[in-house]
N, C-alpha and C positions, 0 to 999 in steps of 0.2 A: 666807854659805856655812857649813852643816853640816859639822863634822869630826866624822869615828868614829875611836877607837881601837880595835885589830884588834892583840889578844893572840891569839898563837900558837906553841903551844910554847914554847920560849926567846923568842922574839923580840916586841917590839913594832913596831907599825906606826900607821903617822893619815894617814886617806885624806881625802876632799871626797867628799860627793855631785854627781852630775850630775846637778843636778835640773831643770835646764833643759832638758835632753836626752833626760829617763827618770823625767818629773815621776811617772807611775803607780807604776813601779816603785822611788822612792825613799820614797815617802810610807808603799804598802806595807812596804817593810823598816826604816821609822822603827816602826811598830806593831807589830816584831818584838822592838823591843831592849828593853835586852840581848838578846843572841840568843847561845846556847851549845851546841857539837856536836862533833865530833870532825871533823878534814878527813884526807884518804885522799890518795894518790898517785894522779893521773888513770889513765886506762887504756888513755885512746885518744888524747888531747887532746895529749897533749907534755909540756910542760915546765910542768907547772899541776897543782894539787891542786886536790880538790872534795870538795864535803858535799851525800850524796845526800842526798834530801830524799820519796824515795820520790813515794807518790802526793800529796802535801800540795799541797792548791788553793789557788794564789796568786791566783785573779778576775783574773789578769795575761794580757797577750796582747805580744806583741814592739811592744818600742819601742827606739829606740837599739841597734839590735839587729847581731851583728859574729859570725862565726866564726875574726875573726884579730882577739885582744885582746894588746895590748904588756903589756908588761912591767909588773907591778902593776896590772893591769885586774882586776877584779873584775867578773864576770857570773851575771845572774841566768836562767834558762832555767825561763820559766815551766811545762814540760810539756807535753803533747801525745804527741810520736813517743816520745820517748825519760821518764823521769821527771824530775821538779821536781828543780834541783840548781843550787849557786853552785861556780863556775869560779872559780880564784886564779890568775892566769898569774903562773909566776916567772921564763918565759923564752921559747924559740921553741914556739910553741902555734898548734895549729888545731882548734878545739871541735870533735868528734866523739864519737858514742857508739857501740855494735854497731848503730844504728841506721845509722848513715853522720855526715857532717858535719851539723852544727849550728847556729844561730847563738841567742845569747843575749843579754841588754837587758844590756849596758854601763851599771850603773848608780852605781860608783864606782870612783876612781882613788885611789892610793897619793900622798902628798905627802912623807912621810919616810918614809925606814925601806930604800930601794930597795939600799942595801949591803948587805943583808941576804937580798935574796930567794931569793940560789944558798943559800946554808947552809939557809934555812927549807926550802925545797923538796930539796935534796939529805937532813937529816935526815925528812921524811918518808917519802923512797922509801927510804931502807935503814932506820930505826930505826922506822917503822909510823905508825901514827894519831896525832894531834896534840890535844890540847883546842885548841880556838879560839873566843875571844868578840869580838863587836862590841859596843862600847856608841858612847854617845854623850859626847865631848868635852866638856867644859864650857869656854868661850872665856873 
């Protein structure tokens, strides 16, 4: 099992790939990392931030794919309707964009760090944009 550590803002986090579930889409964002961006407060989605990604072509099509991700779900939305963007759910959430709802490849879950997700997610919606990197764990 892959672990990523997922600095953000103050906080740290170390999720698992679901590669069994979202084998395209994990493999994908393994030849992204480190991967570093800024994450926003959703818009439409609830209780979740996100890092557009504008028009950037993932080669990705829906796998493992969910418009209602729990708590520390991490979602990848290859594009298409709406643009390429990762979803962070840090509470009640239903992936949507001005497009209508959504659904995005669930392609990693959070393992530590979930005491944390109301202050991550609450410091983004009042105090603005956040750096944020995934790398990868060393076990």
């Amino acid at each position: 099992m892959k672990k990523i550590l997922l600095e953000a803002g103050l906080f740290r986090f170390v999720g698992r790939l679901e590669e069994q579930k979202a084998p395209r889409t994990c493999q994908r964002f393994l030849e992204l990392l480190p991967f570093r961006n800024k994450v926003i407060h959703s818009r439409w989605s609830g209780e979740a931030v996100w890092i557009p990604l504008g028009d950037f072509d993932t080669g990705l099509t829906l796998e493992n794919h969910t418009s209602h991700a729990s708590r520390g779900d991490i979602l990848l939305y290859p594009g298409g309707f709406s643009e390429t963007e990762f979803l962070f759910v840090y509470g009640s959430s239903i992936f949507a964009s001005k497009m209508g709802q959504l659904a995005g490849n669930h392609f990693f879950t959070l393992i530590e760090g979930h005491e944390h997700l109301e202050a991550f997610g609450k410091l983004v919606l009042w105090e603005g944009a956040q750096e944020i990197t995934f790398s990868l764990l060393n076990a």
